[in-house]
N, C-alpha and C positions, 0 to 999 in steps of 0.2 A: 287804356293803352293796349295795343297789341301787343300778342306775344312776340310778333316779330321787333318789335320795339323794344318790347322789357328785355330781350337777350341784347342786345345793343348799348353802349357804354358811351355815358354823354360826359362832353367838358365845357366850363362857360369859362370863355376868354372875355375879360372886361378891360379894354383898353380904350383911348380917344386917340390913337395913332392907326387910320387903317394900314397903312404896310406892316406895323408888328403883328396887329389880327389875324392878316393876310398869311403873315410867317409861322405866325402859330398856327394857324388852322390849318394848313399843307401837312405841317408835322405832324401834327395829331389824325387829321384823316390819312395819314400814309401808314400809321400805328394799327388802324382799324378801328378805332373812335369816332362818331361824329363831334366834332365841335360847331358850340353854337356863339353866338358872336353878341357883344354889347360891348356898346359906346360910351354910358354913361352908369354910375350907381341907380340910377332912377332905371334904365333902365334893364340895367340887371337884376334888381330888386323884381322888376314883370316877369322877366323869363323865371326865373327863381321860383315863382308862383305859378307858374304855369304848366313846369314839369320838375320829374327830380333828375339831379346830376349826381355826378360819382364825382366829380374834383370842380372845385374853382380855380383859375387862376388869372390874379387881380393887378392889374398897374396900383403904385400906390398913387400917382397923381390924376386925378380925375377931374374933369369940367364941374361938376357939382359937387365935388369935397372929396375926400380920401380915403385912400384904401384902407387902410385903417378902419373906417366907417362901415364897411361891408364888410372885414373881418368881423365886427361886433355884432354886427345881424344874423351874419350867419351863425356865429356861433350862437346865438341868443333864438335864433327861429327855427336854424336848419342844423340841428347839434351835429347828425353823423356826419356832415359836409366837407372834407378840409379842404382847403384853403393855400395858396401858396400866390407868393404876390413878387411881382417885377420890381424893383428897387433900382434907382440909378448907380451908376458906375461907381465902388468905394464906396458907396453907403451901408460902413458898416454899421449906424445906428438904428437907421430905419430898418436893417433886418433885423436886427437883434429885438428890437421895439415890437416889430411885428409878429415873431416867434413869442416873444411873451404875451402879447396880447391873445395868441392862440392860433395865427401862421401855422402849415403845417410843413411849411420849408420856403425857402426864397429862391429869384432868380436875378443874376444882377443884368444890365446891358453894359456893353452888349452880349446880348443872347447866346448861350451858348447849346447848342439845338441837342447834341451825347448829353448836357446835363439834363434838360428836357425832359429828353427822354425819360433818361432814368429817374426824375421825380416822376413823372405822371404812371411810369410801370409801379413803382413802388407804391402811390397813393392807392392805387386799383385792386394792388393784394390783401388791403387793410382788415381788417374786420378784431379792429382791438378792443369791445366792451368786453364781446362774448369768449374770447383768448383771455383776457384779465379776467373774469371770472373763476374761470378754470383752474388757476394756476394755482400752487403748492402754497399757499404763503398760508400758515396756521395761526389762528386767533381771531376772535369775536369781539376783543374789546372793542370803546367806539374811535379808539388814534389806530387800531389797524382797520377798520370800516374804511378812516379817512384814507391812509395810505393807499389801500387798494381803489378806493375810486380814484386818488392820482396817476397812479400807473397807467391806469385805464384811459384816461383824458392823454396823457403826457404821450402813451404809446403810439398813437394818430400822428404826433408831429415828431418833426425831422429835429427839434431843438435839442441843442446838448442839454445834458439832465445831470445835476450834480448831487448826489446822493450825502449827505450827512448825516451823522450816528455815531453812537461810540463804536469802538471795537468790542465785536460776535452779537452785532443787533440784526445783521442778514443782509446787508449792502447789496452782498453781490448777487443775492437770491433775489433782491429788487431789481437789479439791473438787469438781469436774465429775464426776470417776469415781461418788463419791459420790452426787451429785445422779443419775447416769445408773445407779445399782442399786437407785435409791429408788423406791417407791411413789410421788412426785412426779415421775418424769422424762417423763411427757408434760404438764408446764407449764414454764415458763420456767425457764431460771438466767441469772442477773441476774448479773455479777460486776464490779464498784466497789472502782477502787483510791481508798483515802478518804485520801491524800495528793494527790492533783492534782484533788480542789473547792474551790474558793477557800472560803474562811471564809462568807464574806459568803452564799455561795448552797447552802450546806451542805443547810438546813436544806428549801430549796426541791426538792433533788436529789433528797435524802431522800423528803420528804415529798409533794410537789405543793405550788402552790398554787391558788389561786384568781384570776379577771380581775380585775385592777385593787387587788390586796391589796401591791404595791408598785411604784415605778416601773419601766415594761417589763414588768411579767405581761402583755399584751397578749390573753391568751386562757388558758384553766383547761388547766394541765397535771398530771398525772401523775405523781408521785413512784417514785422506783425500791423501795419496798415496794408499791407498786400494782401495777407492771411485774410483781413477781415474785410475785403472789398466788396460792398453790397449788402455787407452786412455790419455790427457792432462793434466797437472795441469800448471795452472795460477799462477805463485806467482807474486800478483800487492805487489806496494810499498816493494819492499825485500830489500833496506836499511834499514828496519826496525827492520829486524829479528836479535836479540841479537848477541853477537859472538860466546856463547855455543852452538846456533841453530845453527850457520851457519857451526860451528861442524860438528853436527850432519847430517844436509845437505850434505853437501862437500863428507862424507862417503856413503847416498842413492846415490846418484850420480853415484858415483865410482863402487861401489858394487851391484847395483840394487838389494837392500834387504834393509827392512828393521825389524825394532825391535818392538814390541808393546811395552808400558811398563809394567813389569810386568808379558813378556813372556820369554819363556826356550831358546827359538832359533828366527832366526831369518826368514822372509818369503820372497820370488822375486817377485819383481812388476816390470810391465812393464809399464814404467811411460817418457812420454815425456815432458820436463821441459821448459816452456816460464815463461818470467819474465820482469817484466817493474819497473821503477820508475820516478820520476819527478828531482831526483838528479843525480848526477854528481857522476857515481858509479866509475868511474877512479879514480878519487879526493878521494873518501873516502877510495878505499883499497892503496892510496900512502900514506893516512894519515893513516891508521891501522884501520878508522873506520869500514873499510870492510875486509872479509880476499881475502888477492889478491889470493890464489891458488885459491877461489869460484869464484871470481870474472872473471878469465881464465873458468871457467868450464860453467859457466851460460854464458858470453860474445863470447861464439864459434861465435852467428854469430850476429851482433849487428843495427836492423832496427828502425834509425832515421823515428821519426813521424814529421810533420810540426806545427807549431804554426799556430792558424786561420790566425794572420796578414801578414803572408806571402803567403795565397794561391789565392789571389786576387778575380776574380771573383765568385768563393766559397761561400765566404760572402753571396751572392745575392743569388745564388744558395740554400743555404742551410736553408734562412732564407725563401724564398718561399716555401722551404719543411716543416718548421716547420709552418709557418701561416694555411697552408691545412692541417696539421695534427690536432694542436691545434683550428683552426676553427671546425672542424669536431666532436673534443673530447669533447668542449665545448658547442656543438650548439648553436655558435653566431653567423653563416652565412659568408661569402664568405670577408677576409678581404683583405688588399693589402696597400704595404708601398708606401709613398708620394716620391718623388725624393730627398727631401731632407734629409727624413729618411734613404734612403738607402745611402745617399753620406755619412751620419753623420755616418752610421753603417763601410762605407769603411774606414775613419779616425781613426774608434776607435781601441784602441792596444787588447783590448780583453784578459784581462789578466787571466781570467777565460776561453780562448778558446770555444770551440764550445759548449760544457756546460752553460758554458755563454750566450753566442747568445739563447739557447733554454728557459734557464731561462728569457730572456729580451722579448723574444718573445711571449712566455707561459702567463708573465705579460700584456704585453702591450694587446693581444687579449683579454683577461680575466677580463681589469678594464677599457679597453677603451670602452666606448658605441658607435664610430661611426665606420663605414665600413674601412675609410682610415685612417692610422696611420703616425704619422705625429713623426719629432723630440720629441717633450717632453712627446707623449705615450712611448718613449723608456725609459726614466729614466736613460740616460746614463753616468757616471760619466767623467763630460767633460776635466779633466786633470789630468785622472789618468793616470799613465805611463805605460809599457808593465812590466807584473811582477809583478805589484804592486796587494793587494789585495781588490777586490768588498767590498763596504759598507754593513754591516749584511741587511740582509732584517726584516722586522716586520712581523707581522702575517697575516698581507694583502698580503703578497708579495712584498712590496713597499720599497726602499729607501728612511730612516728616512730624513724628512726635517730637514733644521738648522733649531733652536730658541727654546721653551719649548719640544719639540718631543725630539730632540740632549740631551737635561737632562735627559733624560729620556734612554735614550739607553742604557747606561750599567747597568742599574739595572732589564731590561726587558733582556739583553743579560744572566745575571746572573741566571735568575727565568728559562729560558728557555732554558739553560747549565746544570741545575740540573735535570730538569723534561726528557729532552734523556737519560742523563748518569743513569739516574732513572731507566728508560724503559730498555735502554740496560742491566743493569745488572739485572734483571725482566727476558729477554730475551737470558740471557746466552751470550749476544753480539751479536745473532740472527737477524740483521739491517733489515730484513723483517718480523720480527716479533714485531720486533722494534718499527717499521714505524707504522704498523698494530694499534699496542696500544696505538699510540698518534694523530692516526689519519690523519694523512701524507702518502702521495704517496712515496715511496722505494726513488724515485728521492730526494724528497725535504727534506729527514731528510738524507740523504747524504748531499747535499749542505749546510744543516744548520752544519754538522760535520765538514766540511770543515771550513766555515768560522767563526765558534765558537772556531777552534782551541782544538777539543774535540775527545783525544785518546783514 
């Protein structure tokens, strides 16, 4: 190949309808792409072999069998290749089919030339093994190996990615990994936990609205699908979201548009949708608390996280990352756990996950005065079961002792339930502004919402 070649950006359009070829190929050579043309899997399969491409894009009905069929090759011959395939009108199964199969986005007809577009700019920016690599995610066991080669694979395609885990196993540091080896990671990532918007302003969060479309719009705002157009949006905890939102949802999804409130028409966002929870999102759309067609649409492609107590040597690993960090944040000098703290740490179920671990660590460097940290600098709750929930901490950071401290607990829990929920609504629900006004670190009035049980 020429160097004039190799600077040059090919795409194989594979259709049996020459006027769609024809329409694609205008677009894409007007982009500064050549495109090259086939008629058949047979013979796409030649040109395929002949040279490399930077995108396929595939009808799924072919003369000699299905797209489907050359999604499986390519990925099986041509791995860096993606893949994005033409699907008739309303066929939302054959997309959905085809993203899991390893699609790396669809197009439905008719043709919409702005969507196009915007797939083929996005597949071009790709280069997500060497991005997933890279990325912050700590641990050698072999379920975080696993994790991170899915990120890697999942980062290439446009399918929603629905992230599972308990809660403080790093969801969201998944979903950012993700967002940061996509084709998308120089536009925003948006992440929306959709348990702390009131009902009432859900749909404004969401959406935008428009001046004067209800009492207080004061001026035309921006909805968090606008914020993230081109790029990401995060919905953490999306059991959460009412069944009228999930409405509402279900339809941006489908339609890639939406509504402000309060607006004439509607607007297209190009919006990549990751979404995680700590439940059992199967469970609740066979019990209706979820609606199953969203629950199909968000679960296209669905990446198990691990619990801390199953990645074994992790543990150590991870708690050495936080003593250097928090020794460092704290300047209390160079600390290091006893043998018997780290066997005590392997034991423990970790019901709070890694979160946990960092909270125990953060404490124990912070109130212990000597170098080495021993079992009862941990404060570890010694039979508590996997699952179960951490004891409130006080305003030291400590787990309340039994005897006069224990009478005392739920009335300091109470005083200190009303002074966030204070803040927050102070703050619009603003959790960093939140923080700000009570004087807590982002981290730690999180963990106090968590374990206050405070929506």
């Amino acid at each position: 190949m020429s160097q004039a070649n190799a600077a040059k950006q090919y795409i194989l359009i594979v259709d049996d309808e020459p006027d769609i070829r024809e329409l694609l190929s205008m677009t894409i050579d007007a982009m500064g792409i050549k495109a090259v043309e086939a008629a058949s899997i047979t013979d796409a399969m030649r040109k395929l072999n002949e040279r490399s491409f930077d995108l396929c894009l595939t009808d799924m009905r072919l003369p000699d069998g299905d797209g489907l069929d050359l999604v499986s090759h390519i990925q099986q011959h041509h791995p860096g290749l993606p893949v994005a395939v033409i699907t008739a009108h309303g066929s939302v199964e054959s997309a959905v089919t085809a993203l899991k199969n390893g699609a790396f986005d669809f197009l439905s007809k008719p043709l919409d030339l702005s969507n196009l577009r915007s797939i083929v700019s996005t597949a071009l920016q790709m280069d997500a093994a060497e991005s997933a690599r890279a990325a912050p995610l700590i641990g050698e066991s072999d379920v975080m190996h696993q994790v991170r080669d899915i990120i890697a694979r999942v980062a290439r395609s446009q399918a929603p990615v629905h992230i599972r885990g308990e809660s403080g196993t790093g969801k969201e540091l998944v979903a950012r990994m993700i967002h940061d080896a996509s084709g998308r990671r120089e536009a925003a990532f948006v992440p929306v936990n959709c348990g702390a918007i009131p009902p009432e302003l859900m749909e404004s969060e969401f959406f935008g609205h428009r001046k004067g479309s209800f009492t207080g719009a004061v001026s035309d705002k921006e909805g968090l699908f606008q914020a993230a157009d081109g790029g990401t949006l995060f919905l953490d905890e999306i059991a959460e979201l009412p069944l009228p939102m999930q409405v509402k949802l279900l339809r941006v999804i489908q339609e890639k548009k939406v509504r402000p409130v309060g607006a004439a028409s509607e607007q297209p966002v190009d919006v990549r949708i990751l979404s995680a929870t700590h439940q059992d999102l199967a469970a609740l759309s066979k019990d209706h608390a979820f609606r199953e067609d969203l629950f199909y649409r968000v679960n296209v492609i669905e990446l198990p996280v691990p619990p801390l107590r199953d990645r074994g040597d992790d543990i150590e690993l991870l708690s050495n990352r936080f003593l250097e960090s928090f020794a460092a944040q704290h300047q209390v000098g160079e600390k290091s756990l006893t043998d018997a703290a780290r066997a005590a740490l392997r034991r423990y179920p970790f019901p709070g996950n890694v979160r946990e671990l960092e909270n125990i660590i953060e404490r124990a460097v912070t109130l212990s005065p000597g170098d080495l940290l021993d079992v009862d600098d941990l404060r570890l709750e010694p039979t508590a079961p996997a699952g179960a929930a951490q004891a409130p901490m006080n305003s030291a950071g400590m787990a309340p002792q039994a005897g006069v401290s224990g009478l005392l607990t739920p009335q300091l829990e109470d005083v200190e339930r009303q002074a966030i929920r204070e803040a927050l609504e102070q703050t619009r629900y603003n959790k960093t502004a939140a923080a700000k006004l009570l004087g807590l670190t982002f981290r730690q009035l999180r963990y106090r919402i968590k374990k206050l049980g405070i929506e």
